[in-house]
N, C-alpha and C positions, 0 to 999 in steps of 0.2 A: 225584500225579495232580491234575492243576485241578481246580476246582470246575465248571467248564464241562464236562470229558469225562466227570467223574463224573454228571451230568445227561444228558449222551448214551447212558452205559452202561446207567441205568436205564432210559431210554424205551425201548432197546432191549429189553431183558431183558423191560417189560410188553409191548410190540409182539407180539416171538418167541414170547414163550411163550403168550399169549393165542389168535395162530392158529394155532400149531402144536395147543394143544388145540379150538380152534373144527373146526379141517379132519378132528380125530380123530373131534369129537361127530358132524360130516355123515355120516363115510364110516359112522358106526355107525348114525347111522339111517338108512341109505341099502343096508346089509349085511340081506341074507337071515336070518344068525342071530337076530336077535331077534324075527324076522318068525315063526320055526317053534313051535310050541308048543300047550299049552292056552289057550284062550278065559280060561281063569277064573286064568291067571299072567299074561295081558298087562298088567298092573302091575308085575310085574319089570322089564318093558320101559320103559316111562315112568317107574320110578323111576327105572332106570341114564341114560338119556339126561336126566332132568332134574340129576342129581349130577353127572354131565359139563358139564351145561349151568353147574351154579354154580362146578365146577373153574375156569371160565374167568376168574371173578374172582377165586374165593380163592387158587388156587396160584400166580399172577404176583406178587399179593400178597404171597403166604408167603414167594416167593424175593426179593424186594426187601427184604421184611423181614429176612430175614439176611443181605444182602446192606450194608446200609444199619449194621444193627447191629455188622457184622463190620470195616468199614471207617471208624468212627467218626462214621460221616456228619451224626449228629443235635444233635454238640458243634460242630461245623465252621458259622464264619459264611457264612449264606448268605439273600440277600436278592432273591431270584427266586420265581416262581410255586410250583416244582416242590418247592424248600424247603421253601417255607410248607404244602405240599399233606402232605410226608412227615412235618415237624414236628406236627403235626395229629394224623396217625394211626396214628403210632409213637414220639412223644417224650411217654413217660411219665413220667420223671423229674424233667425240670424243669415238667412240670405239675402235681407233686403239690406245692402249699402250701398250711397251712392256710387258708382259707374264713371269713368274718365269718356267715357266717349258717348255721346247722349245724341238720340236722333235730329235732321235738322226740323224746326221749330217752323210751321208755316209762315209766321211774321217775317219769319230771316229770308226769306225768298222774294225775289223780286215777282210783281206779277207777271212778268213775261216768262220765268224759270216757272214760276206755279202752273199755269196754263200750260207753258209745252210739257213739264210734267204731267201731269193729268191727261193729255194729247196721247201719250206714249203711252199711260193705261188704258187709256180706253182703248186705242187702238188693237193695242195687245191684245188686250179680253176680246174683243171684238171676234179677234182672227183666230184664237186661242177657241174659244167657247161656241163659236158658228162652224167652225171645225165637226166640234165635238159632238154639237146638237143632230148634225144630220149624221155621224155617225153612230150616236146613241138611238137615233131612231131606225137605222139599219140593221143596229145589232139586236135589236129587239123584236121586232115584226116581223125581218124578213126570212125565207125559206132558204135553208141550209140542204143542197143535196150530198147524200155520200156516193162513194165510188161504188155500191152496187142500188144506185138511184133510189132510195130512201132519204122520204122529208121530213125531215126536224124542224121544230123551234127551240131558239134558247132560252129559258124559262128562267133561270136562277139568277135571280136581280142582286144577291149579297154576293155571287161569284164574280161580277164586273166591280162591284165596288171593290173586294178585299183586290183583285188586279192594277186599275187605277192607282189605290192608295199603297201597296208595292212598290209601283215605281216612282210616283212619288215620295216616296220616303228615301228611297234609294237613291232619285237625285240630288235632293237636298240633303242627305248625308254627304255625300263625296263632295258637294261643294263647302259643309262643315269643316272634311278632314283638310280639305286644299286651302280654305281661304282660312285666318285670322279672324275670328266674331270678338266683340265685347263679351265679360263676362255674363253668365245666365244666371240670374234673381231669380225667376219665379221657379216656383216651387210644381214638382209632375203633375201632382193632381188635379191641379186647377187646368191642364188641356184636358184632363177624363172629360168634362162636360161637353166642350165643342166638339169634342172627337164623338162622342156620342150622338149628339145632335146630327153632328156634318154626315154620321153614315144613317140615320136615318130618314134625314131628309134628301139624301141620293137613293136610299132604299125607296121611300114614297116614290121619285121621280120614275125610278126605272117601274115599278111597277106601273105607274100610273098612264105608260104608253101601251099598256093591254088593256085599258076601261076605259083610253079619253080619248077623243079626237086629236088632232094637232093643235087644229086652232082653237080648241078650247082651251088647252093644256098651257099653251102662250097666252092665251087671254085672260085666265087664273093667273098666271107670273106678272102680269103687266102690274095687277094691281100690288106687289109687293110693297112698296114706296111706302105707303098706310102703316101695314104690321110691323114692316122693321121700325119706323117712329112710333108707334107706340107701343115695342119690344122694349125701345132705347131706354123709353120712361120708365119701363119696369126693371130693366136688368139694369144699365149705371145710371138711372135718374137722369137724363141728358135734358137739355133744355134746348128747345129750339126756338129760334125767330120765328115772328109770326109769317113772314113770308117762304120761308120753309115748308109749312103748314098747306099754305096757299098753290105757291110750284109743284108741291107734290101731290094735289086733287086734281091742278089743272090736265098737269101728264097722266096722272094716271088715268081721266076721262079722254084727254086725248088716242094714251091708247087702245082703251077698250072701243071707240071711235071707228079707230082706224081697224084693228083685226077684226070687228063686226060685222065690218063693210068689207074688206077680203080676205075672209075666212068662210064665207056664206058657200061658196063655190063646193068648197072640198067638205063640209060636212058631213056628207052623206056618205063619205068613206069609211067613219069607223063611227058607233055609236059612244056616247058618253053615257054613263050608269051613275048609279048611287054610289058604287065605291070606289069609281073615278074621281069624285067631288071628295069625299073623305080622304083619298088620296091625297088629291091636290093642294086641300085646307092646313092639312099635317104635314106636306112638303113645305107649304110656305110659314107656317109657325114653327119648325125646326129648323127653316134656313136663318128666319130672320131673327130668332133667336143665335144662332152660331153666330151671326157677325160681330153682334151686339156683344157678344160674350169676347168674340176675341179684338172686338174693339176697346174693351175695356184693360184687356191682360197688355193692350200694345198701350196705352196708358197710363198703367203701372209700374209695370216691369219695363217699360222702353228697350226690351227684346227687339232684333233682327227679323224680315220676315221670312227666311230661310230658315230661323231658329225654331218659329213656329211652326214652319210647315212641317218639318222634321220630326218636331216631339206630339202634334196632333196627327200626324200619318203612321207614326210608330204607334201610337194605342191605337188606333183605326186596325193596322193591320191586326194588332194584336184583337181582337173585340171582335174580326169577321174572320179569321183563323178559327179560333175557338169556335165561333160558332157552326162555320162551315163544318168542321171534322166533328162534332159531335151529331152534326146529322147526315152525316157522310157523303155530303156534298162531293168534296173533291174527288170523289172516284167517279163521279159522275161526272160530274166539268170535264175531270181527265177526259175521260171515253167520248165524249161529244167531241173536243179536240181533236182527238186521233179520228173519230170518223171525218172530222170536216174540218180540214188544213184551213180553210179560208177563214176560216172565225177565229184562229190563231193571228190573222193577219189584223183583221179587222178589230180582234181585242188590243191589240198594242196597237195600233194606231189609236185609238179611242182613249187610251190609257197615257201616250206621250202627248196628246192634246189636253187631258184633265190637268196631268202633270204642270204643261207649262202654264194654262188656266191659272194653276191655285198660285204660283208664284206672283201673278199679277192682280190674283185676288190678295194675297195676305202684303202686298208691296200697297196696293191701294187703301187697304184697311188701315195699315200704319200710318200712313201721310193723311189720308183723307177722311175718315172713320165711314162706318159701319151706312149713314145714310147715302154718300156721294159714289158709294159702292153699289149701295141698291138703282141711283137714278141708272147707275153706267149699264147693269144688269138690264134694267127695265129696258134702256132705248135698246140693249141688243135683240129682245126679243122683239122689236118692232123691225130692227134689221133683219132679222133671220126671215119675218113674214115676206116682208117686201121681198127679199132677196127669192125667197116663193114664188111670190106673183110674179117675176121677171124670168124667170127660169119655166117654172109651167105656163104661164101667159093667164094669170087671173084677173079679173075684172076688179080697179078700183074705182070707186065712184067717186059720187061729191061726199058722203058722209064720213070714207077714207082719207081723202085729201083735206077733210076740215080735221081732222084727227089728229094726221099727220103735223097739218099746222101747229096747232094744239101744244104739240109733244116739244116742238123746237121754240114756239114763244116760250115755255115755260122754262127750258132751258137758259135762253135768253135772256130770262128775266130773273133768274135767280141767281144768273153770274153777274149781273149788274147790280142786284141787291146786295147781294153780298162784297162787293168793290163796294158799295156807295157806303156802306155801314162801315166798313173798316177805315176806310178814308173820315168819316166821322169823329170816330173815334178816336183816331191817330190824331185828327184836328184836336181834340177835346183834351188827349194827354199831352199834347204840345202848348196848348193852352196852360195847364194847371203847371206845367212844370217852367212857363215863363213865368209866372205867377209867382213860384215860391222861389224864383231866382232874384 
């Protein structure tokens, strides 16, 4: 078969298959079924029609990709648009060579550079992401009036995401175009998955501030530390120390300790439901899968974390566009906008805090993987609590303050296991290598 009817077969195949599921997602949300139910599952409803809505790019996708793979397509010279387009985002192979400029290696750091590194992430996420939190809870709950005193809420939890990952996409391109990167190895496809993930585990989240309490919703995230090590296991096979293992139950009981003990107060603010918890299960199994995945691609491909942020916030945008306009979201968003300037203000703030978020998310994923990111996550949301109780004056007892403890031994005891082992070890290859001198 030419190279010519092989390029027809394909456009065909993304054409067909893209509206054969576009006309699927209409007729579904256009069907009575999803229409009947409780008030408090109509997020089953929006989730399936927004998963349909991303089907439309990933499955033409998926069948091009074995399509392409099956019939040799990516060894075959071809000096056309369509080539260069599938060479791009499916020819893995001939783009892995080694790289001149390779990340630095944490052995090569001294521990005073390791630590004040780590210092500067955390901190960052810290200020970045407790930013974000109570502006994620404002834009969600609270009462929007317009100028002829009419009250709104904003409902449409994929309209903040496709915003956030906008601009970030937008900043970490222009700093692609201004700065110099190494070249790019991996192959597009392999962001589809985290990009997937990452927006529906922000979709879980936003939603999940209409069915949970606060401190419930904190007190779900505490326990992350768990699912991301045993994501790791499944997704790159990671191997931990047993004191890893140990650090990460002590904090995680530590925190739940601590928000137990001051979270009691505010409870009776917003109930927590059954599809709060489903919620919240599916936000922490699709974050802690995303890390893990892009802890893996920063392992491989020893890609920039700008580079990443870039090509996982370009399919995001792309994947909650599409899905937006084909349920005609943005004419709505639009309109809620123009009636209420101040959610304009309040979306981009929320959106330059996620922004700077992820840059010290995927800068820490690189350096530090996918677990050390989770503990940084976990102690913030014991920060955001407290930072609650100081600002509203809530009651911490003795079960908070043994928590709290909890949370910084474990800390404490993992940054000295992990010195004492490496030091170990460093002894033991100093060892074998006087040895065979």
């Amino acid at each position: 078969m030419s190279n010519n009817r092989v390029d027809i077969l394909i456009c065909f195949i993304l054409l067909s298959s893209t509206s054969l599921i576009y006309l699927l997602n209409r007729s579904l949300n256009s069907s009575e079924f999803l229409s009947r139910g409780y008030i408090e599952y109509s997020w089953v409803k929006h989730g399936i029609t927004n998963i349909f809505g991303y089907l439309t790019i990933f499955l033409p996708g998926y069948i091009v990709y074995k399509y392409v793979r099956k019939i040799n397509y990516l060894n075959k010279n071809g000096s056309g648009f369509l080539p260069r387009i599938i060479g791009l985002c499916f020819g893995e192979d001939e783009l892995i060579t080694p790289t001149a400029i390779v990340p630095i290696a944490s052995g090569q750091r001294t521990a005073f550079e390791e630590a004040f590194l780590m210092l500067f992430y955390f901190f960052g996420l810290q200020i970045s992401y407790l930013s974000w939190g109570v502006l994620q809870e404002k834009v969600m709950t609270q009462e929007y009036v317009s100028a002829t005193g009419e009250i709104e809420y904003f409902k449409d939890s994929q309209f903040l995401v496709f915003v956030n990952r906008v601009l970030a996409f937008t900043m970490s391109g222009i700093v692609l175009l201004c700065r110099r990167q190494p070249r790019h190895k991996c192959p597009l496809y392999k962001y589809v998955f985290c990009s997937f993930s990452n927006i529906m585990s922000s979709w879980c989240q936003y939603e999940a501030l209409k069915y949970v309490s606060f401190p419930h919703q904190v007190l779900a995230k505490a326990a992350k530390v768990i699912p991301v090590m045993i994501m790791g296991k499944i997704v790159s096979k990671t191997k931990y120390e047993f004191y890893e293992y140990v650090t990460s139950i002590v904090l995680s009981v530590g925190m739940v300790f601590f928000m137990l003990d001051s979270g009691n107060d505010r409870a009776k603010s917003s109930v927590t439901t059954f599809s709060g918890v489903l919620l919240l299960c599916s936000y922490i199994a699709f974050d802690s899968f995303t890390s893990n995945w892009q802890g893996a691609l920063f392992r491989k491909y020893s890609m920039k974390p700008v580079q990443m942020m870039c090509f996982v916030n370009f399919f995001s945008c792309i994947f909650t566009a599409v899905s937006l306009f084909q349920q005609g979201s943005f004419w709505m968003s639009g309109s809620f906008m123009i009636k209420h300037p101040s959610f304009i203000v309040d979306c981009v703030l929320l959106s330059i805090c996620s922004a700077g978020g992820q840059m010290f998310i995927y800068s820490t994923l690189s350096v530090f993987g996918p677990l050390v990111f989770a503990i940084i996550t976990t102690i913030r949301q014991g920060f955001s609590v407290l930072l609650s109780c100081i600002i509203y004056h809530h009651n911490v007892n003795a079960l908070g303050i043994f928590g709290l403890g909890l949370v910084f031994f474990s800390v404490f005891l993992r940054i000295y296991c992990g010195h004492r082992i490496k030091s170990v070890r460093k002894m033991q290859s100093d060892n074998v290598k006087g040895q065979r001198i």
